[in-house]
PDB file with one MODEL, atoms N, CA, C and O in Angstrom:
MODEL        1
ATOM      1  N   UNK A   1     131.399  34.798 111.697  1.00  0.00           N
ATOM      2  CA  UNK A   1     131.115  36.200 111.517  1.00  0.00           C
ATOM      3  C   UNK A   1     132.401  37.021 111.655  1.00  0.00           C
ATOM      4  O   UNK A   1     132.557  38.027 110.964  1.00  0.00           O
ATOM      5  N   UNK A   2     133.530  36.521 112.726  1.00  0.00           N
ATOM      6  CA  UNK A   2     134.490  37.418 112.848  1.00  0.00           C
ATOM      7  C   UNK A   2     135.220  37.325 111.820  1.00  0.00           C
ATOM      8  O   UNK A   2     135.819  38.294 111.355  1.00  0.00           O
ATOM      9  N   UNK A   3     135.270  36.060 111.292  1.00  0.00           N
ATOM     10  CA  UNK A   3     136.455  36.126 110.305  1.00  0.00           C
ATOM     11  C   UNK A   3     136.088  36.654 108.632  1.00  0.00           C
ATOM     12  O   UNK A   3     136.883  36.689 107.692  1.00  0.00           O
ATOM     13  N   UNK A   4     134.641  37.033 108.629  1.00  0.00           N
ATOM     14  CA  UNK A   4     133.987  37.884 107.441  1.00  0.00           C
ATOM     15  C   UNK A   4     134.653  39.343 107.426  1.00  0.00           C
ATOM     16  O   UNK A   4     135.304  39.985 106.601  1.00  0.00           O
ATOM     17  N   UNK A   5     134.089  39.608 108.988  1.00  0.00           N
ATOM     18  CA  UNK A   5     135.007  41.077 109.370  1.00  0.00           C
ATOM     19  C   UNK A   5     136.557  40.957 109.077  1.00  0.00           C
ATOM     20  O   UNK A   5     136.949  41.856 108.333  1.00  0.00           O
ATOM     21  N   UNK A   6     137.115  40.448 109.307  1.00  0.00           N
ATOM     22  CA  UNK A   6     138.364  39.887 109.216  1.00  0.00           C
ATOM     23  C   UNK A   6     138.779  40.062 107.641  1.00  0.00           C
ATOM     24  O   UNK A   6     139.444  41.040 107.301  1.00  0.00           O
ATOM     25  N   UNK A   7     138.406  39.187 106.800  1.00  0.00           N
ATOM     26  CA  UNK A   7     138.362  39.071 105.540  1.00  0.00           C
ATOM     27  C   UNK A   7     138.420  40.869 104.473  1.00  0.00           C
ATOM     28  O   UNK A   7     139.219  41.287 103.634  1.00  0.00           O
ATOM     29  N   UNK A   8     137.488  41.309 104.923  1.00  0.00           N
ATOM     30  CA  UNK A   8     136.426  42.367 104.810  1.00  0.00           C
ATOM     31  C   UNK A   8     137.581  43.544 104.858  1.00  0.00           C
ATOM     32  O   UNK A   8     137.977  44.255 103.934  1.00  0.00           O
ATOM     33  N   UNK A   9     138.085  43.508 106.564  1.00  0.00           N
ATOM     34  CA  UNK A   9     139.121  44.707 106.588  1.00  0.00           C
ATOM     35  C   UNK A   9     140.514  44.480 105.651  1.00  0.00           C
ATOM     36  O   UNK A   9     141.036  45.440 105.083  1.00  0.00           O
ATOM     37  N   UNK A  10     141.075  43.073 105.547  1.00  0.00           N
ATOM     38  CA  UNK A  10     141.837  42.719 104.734  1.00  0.00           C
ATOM     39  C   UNK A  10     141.685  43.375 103.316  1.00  0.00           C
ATOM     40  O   UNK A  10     142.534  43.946 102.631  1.00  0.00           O
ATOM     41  N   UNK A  11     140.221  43.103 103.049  1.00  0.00           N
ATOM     42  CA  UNK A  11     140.742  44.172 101.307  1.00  0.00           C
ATOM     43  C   UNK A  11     140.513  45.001 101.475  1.00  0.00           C
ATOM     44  O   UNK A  11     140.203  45.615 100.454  1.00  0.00           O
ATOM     45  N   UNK A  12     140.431  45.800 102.771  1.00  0.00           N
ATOM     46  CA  UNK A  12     140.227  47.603 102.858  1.00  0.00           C
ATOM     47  C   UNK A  12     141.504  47.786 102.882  1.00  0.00           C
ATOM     48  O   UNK A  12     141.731  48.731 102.127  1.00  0.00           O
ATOM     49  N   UNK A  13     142.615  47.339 103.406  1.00  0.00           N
ATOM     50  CA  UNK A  13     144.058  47.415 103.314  1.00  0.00           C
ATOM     51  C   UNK A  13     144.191  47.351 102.111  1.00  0.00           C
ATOM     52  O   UNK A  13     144.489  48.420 101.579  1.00  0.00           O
ATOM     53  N   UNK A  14     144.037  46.132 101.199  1.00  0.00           N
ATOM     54  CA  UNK A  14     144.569  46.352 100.025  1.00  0.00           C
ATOM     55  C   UNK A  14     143.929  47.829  98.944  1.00  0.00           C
ATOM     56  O   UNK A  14     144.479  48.249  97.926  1.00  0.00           O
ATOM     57  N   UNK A  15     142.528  48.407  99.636  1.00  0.00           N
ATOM     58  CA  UNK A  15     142.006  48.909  98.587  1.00  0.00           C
ATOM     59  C   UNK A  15     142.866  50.674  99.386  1.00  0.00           C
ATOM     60  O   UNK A  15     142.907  51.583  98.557  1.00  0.00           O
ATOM     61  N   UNK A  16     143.256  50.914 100.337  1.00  0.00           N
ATOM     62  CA  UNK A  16     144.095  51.806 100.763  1.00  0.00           C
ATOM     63  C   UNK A  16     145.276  51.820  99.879  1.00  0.00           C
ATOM     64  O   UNK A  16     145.526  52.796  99.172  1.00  0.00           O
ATOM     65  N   UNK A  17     145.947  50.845  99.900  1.00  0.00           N
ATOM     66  CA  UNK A  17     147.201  50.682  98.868  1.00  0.00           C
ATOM     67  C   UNK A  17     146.994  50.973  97.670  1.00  0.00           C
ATOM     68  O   UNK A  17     147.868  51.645  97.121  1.00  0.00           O
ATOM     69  N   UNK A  18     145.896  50.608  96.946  1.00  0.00           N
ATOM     70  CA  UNK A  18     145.874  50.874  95.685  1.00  0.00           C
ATOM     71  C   UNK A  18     145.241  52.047  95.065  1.00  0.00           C
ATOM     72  O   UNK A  18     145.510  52.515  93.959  1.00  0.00           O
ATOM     73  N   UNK A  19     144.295  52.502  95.981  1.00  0.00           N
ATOM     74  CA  UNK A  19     143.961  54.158  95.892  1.00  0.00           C
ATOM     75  C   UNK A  19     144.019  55.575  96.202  1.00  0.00           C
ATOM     76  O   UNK A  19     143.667  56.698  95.840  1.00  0.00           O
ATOM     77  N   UNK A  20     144.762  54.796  97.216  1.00  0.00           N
ATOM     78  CA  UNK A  20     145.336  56.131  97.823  1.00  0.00           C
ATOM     79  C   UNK A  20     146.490  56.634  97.882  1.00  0.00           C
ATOM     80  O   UNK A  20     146.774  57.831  97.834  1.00  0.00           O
ATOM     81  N   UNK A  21     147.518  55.323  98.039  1.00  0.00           N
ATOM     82  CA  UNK A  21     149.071  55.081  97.879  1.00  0.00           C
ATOM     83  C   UNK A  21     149.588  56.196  96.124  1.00  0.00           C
ATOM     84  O   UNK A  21     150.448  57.045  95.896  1.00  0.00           O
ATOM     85  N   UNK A  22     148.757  55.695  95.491  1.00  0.00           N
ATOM     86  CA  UNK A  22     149.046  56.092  94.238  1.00  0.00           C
ATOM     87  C   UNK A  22     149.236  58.015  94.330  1.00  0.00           C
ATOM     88  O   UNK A  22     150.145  58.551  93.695  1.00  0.00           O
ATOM     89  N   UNK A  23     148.510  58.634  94.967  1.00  0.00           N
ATOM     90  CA  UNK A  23     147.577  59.888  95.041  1.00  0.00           C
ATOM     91  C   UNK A  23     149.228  60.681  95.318  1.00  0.00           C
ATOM     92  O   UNK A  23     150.017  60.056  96.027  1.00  0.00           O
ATOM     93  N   UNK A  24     149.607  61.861  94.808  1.00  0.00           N
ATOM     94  CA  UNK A  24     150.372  62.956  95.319  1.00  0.00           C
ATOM     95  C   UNK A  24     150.036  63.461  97.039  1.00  0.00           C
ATOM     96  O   UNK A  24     148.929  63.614  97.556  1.00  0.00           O
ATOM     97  N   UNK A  25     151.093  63.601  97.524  1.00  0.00           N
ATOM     98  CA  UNK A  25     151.273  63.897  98.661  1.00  0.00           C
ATOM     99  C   UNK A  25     149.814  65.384  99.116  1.00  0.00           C
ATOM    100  O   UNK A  25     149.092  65.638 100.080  1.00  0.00           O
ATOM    101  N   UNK A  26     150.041  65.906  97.889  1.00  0.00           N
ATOM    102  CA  UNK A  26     148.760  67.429  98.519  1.00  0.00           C
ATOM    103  C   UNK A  26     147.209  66.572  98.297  1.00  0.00           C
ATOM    104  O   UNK A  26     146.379  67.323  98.808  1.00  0.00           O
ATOM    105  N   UNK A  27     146.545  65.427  97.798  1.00  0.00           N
ATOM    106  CA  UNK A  27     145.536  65.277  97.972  1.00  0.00           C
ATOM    107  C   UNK A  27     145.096  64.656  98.997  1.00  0.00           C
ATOM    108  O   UNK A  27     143.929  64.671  99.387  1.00  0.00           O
ATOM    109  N   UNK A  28     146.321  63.876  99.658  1.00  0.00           N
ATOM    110  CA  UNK A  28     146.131  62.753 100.859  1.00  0.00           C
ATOM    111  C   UNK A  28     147.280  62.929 101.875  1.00  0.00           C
ATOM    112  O   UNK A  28     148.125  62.048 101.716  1.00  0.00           O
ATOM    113  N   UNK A  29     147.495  63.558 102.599  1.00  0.00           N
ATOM    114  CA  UNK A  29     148.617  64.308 103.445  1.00  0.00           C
ATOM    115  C   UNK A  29     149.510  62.886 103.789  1.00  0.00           C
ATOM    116  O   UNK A  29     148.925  61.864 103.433  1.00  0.00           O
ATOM    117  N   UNK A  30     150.418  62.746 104.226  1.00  0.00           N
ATOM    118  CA  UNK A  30     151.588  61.827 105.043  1.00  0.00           C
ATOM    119  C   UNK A  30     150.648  61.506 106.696  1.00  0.00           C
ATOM    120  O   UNK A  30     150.729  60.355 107.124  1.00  0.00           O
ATOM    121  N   UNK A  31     149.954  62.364 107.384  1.00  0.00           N
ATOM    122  CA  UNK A  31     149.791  61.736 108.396  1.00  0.00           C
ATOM    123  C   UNK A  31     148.238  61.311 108.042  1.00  0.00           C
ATOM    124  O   UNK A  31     147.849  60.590 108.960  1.00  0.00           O
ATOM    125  N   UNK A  32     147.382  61.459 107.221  1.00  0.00           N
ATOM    126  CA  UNK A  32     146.262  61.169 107.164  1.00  0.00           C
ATOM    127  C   UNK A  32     146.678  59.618 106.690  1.00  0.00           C
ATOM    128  O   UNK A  32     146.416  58.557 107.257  1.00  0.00           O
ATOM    129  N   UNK A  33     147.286  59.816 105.670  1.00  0.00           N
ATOM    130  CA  UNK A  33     147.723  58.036 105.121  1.00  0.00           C
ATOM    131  C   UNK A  33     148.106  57.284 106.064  1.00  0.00           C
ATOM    132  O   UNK A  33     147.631  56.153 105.964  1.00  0.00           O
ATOM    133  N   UNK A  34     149.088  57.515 107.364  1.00  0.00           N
ATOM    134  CA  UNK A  34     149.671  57.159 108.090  1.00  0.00           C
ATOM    135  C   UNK A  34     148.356  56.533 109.171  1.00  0.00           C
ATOM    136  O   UNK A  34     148.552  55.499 109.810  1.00  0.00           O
ATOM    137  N   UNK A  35     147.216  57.190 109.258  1.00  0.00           N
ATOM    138  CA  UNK A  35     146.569  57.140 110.599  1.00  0.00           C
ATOM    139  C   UNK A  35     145.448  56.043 109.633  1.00  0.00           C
ATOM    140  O   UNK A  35     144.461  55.495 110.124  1.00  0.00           O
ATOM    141  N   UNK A  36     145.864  55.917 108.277  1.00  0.00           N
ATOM    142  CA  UNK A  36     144.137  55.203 107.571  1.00  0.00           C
ATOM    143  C   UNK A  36     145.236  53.329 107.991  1.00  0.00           C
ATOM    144  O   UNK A  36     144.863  52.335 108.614  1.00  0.00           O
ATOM    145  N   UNK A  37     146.436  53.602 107.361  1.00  0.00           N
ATOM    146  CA  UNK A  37     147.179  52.660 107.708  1.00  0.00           C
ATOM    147  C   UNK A  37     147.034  52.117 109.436  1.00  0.00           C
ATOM    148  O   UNK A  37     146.395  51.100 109.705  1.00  0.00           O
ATOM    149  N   UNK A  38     147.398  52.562 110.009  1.00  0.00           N
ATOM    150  CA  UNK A  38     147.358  52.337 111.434  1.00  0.00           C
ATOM    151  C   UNK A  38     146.651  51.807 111.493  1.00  0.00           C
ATOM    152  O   UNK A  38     146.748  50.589 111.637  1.00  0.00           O
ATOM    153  N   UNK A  39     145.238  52.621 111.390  1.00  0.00           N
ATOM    154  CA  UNK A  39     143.480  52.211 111.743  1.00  0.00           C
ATOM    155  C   UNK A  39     143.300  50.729 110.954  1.00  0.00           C
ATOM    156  O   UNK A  39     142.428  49.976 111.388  1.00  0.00           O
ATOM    157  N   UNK A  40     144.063  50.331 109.875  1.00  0.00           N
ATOM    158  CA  UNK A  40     143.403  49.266 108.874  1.00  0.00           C
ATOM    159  C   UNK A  40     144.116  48.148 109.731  1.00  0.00           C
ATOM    160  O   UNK A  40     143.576  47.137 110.182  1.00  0.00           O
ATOM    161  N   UNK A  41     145.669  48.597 109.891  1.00  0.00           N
ATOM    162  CA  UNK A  41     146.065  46.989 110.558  1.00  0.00           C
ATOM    163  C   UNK A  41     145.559  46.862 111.717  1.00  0.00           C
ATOM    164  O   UNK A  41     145.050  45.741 111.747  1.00  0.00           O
ATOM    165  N   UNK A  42     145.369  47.540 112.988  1.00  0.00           N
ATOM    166  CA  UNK A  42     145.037  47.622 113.826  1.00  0.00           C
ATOM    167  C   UNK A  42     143.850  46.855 114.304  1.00  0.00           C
ATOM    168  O   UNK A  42     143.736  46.024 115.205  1.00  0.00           O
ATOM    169  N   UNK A  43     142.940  47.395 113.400  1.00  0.00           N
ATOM    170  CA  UNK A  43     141.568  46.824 113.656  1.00  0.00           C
ATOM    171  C   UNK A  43     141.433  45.596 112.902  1.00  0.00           C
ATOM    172  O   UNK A  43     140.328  45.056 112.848  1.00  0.00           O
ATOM    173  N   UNK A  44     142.714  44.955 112.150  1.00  0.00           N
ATOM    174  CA  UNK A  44     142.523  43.706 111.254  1.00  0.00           C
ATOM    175  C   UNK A  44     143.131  42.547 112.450  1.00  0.00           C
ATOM    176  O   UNK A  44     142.789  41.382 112.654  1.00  0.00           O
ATOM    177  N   UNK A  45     143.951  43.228 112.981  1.00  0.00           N
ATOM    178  CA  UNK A  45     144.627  42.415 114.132  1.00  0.00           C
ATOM    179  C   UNK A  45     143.433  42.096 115.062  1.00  0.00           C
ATOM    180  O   UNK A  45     143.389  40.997 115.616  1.00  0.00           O
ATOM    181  N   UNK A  46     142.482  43.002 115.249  1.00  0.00           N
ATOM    182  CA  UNK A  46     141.940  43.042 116.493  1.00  0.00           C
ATOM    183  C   UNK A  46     140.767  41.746 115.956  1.00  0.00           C
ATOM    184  O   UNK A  46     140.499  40.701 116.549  1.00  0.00           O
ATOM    185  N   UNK A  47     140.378  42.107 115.021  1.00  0.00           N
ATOM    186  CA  UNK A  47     139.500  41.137 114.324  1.00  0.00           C
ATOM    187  C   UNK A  47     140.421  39.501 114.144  1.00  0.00           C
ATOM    188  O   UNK A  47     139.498  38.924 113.569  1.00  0.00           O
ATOM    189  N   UNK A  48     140.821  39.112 114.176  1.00  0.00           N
ATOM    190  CA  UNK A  48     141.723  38.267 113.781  1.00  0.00           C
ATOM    191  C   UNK A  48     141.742  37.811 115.405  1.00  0.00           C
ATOM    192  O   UNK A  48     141.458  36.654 115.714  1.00  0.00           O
ATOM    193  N   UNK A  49     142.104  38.827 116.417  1.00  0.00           N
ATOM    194  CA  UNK A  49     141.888  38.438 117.893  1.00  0.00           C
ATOM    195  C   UNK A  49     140.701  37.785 118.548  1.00  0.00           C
ATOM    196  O   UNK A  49     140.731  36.889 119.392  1.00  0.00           O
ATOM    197  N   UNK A  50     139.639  38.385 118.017  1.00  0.00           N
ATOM    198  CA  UNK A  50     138.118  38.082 118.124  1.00  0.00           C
ATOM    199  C   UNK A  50     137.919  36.739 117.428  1.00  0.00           C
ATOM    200  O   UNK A  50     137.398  35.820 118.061  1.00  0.00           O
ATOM    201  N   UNK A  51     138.340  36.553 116.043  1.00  0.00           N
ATOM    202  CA  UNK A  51     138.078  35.398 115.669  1.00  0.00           C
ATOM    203  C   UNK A  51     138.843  33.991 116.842  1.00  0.00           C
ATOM    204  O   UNK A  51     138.348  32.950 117.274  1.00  0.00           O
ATOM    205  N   UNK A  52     139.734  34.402 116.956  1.00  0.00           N
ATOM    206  CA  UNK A  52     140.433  33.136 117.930  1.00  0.00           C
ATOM    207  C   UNK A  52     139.596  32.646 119.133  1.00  0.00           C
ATOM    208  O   UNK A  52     139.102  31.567 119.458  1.00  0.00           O
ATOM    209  N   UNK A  53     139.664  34.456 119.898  1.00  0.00           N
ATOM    210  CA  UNK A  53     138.816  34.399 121.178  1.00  0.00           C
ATOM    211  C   UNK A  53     137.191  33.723 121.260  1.00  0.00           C
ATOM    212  O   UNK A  53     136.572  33.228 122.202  1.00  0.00           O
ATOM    213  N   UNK A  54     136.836  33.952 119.845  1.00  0.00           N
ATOM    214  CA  UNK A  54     135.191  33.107 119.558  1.00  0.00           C
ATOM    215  C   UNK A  54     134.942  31.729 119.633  1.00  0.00           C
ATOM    216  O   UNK A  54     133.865  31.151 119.784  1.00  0.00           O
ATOM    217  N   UNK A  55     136.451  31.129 119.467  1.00  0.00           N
ATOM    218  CA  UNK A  55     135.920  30.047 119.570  1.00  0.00           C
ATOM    219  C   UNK A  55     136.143  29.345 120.664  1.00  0.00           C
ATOM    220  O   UNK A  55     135.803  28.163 120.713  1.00  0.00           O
ATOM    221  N   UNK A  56     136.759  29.978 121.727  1.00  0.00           N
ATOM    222  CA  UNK A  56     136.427  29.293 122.915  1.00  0.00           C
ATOM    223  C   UNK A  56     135.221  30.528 123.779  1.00  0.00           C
ATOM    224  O   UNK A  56     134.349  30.101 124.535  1.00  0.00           O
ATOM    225  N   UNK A  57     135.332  31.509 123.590  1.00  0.00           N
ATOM    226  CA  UNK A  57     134.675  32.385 124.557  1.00  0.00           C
ATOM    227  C   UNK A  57     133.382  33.306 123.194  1.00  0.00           C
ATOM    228  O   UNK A  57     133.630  34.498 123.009  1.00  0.00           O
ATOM    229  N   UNK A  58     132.696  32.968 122.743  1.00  0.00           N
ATOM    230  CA  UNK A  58     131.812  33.496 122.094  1.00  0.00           C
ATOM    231  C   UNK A  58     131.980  35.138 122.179  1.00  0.00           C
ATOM    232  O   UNK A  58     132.900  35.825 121.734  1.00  0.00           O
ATOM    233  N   UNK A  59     130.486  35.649 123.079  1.00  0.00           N
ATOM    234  CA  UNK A  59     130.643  36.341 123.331  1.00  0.00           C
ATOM    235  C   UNK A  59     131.414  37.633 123.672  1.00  0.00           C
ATOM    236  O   UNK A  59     131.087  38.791 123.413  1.00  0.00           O
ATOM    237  N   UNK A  60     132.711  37.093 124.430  1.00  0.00           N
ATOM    238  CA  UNK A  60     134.119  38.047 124.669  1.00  0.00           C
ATOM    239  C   UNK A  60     134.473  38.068 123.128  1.00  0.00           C
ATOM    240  O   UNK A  60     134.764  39.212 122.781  1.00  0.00           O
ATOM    241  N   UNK A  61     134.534  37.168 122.124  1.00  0.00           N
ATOM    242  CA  UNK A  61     134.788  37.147 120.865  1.00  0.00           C
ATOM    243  C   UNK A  61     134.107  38.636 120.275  1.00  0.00           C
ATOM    244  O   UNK A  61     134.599  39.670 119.825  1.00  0.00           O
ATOM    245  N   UNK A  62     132.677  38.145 120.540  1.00  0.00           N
ATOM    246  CA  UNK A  62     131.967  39.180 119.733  1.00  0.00           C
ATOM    247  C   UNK A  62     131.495  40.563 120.008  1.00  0.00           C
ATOM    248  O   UNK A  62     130.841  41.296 119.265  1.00  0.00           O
ATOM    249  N   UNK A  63     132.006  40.821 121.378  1.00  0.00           N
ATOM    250  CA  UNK A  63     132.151  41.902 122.123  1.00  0.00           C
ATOM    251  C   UNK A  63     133.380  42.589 121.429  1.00  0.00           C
ATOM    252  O   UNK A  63     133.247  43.444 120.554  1.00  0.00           O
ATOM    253  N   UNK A  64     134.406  42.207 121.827  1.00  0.00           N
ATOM    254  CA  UNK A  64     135.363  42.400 120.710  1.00  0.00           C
ATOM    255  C   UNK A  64     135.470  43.039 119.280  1.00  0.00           C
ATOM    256  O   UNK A  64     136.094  43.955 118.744  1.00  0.00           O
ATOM    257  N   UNK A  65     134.586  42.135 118.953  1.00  0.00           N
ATOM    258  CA  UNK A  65     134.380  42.575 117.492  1.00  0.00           C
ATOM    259  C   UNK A  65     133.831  43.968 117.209  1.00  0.00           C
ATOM    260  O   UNK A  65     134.311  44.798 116.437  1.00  0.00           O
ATOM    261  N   UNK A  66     132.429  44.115 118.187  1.00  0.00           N
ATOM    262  CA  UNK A  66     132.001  45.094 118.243  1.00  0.00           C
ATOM    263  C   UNK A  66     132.612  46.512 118.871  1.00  0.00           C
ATOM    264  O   UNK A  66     132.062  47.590 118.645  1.00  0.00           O
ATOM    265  N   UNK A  67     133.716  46.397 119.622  1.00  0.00           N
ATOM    266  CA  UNK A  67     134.039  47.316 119.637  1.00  0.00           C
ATOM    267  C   UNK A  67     135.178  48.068 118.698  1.00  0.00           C
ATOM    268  O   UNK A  67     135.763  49.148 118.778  1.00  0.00           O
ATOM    269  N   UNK A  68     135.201  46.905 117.724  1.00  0.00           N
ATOM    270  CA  UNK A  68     136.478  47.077 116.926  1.00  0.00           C
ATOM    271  C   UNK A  68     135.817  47.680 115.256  1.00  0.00           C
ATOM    272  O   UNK A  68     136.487  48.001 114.275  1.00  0.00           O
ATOM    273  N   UNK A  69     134.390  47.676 115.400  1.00  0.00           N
ATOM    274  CA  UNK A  69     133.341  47.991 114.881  1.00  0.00           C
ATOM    275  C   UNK A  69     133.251  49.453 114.717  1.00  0.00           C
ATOM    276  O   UNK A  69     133.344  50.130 113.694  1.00  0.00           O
ATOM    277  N   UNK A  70     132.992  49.894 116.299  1.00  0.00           N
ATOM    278  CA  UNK A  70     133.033  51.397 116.673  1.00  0.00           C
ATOM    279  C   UNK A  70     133.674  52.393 116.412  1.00  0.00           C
ATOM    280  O   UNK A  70     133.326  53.564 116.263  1.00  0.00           O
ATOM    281  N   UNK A  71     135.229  51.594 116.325  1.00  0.00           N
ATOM    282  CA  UNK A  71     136.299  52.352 114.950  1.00  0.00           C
ATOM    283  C   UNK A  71     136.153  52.976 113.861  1.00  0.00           C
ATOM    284  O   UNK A  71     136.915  53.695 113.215  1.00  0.00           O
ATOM    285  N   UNK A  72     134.784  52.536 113.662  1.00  0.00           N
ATOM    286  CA  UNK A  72     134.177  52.855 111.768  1.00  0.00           C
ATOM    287  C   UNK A  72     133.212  53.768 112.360  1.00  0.00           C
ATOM    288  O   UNK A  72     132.652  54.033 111.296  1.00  0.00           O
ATOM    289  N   UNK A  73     132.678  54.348 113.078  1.00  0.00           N
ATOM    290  CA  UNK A  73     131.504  55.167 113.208  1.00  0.00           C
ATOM    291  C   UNK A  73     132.161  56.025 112.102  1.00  0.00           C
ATOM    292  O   UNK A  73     131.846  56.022 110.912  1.00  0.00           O
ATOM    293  N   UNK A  74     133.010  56.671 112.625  1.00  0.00           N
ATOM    294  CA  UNK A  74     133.439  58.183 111.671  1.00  0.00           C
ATOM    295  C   UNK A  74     134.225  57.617 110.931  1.00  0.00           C
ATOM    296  O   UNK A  74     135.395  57.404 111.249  1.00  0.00           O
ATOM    297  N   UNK A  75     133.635  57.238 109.673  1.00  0.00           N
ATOM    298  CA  UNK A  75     134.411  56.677 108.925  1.00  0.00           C
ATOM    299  C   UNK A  75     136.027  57.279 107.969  1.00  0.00           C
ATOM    300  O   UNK A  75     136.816  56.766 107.176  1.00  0.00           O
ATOM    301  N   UNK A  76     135.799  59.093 108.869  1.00  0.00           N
ATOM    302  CA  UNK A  76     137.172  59.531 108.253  1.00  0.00           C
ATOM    303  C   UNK A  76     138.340  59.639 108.751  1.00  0.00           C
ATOM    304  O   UNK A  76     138.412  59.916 109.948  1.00  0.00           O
ATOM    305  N   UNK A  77     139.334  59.487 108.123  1.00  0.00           N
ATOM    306  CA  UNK A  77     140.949  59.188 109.075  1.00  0.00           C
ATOM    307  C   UNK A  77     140.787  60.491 109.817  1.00  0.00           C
ATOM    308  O   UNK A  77     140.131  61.486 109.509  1.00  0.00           O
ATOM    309  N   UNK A  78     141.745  60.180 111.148  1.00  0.00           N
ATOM    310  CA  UNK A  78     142.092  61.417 112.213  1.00  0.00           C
ATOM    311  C   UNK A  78     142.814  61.838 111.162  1.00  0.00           C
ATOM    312  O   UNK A  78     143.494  61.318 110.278  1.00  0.00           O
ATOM    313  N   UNK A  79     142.210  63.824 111.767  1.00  0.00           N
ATOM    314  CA  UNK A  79     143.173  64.896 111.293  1.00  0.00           C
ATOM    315  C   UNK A  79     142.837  65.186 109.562  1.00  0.00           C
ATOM    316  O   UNK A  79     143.575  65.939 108.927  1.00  0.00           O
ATOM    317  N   UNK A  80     141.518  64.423 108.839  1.00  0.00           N
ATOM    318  CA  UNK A  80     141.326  64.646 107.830  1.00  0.00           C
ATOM    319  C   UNK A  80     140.341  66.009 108.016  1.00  0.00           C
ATOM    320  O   UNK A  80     140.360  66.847 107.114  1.00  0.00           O
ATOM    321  N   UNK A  81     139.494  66.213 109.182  1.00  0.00           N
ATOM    322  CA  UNK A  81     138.362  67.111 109.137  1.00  0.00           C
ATOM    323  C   UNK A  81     139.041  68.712 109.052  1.00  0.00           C
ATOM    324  O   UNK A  81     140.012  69.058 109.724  1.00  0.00           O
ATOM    325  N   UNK A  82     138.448  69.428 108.263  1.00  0.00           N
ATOM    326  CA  UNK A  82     139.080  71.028 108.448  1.00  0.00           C
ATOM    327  C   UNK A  82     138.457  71.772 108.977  1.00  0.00           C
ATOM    328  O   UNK A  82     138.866  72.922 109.131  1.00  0.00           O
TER     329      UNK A  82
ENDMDL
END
């Protein structure tokens, strides 16, 4: 399961790069890009952590996961809301 998540955030990185990267600076600001970036590796690492940790410690694995989950409630980058 972790490494679906895993997988999953991997082409949200790539799909950041390719749709947003492209965009002029006034539709997608420098720190909003900056914080979607952050948020994508961040939580790909963390997932990637969970997958390791699962297979000796389940649970702590999937605890993990889930809180790396919680990241996505608001699914919009910091500093996008006006």
């Amino acid at each position: 399961m972790n490494l679906t998540y895993f997988l999953v955030n991997l082409t949200y990185i790539f799909l950041i790069r390719e749709l947003i990267e492209p965009l002029p600076v006034d539709a997608v600001p420098l720190t909003v890009r900056k914080a979607m970036r952050i948020r994508s590796v961040a939580t790909l690492c963390l997932f990637g952590i969970a997958a390791i940790i699962a297979l000796k410690y389940p649970i702590v694995g999937l605890a993990t996961c889930c809180c790396c989950l919680a990241v996505y409630l608001r699914p919009q980058a910091p500093g996008t809301r006006r």
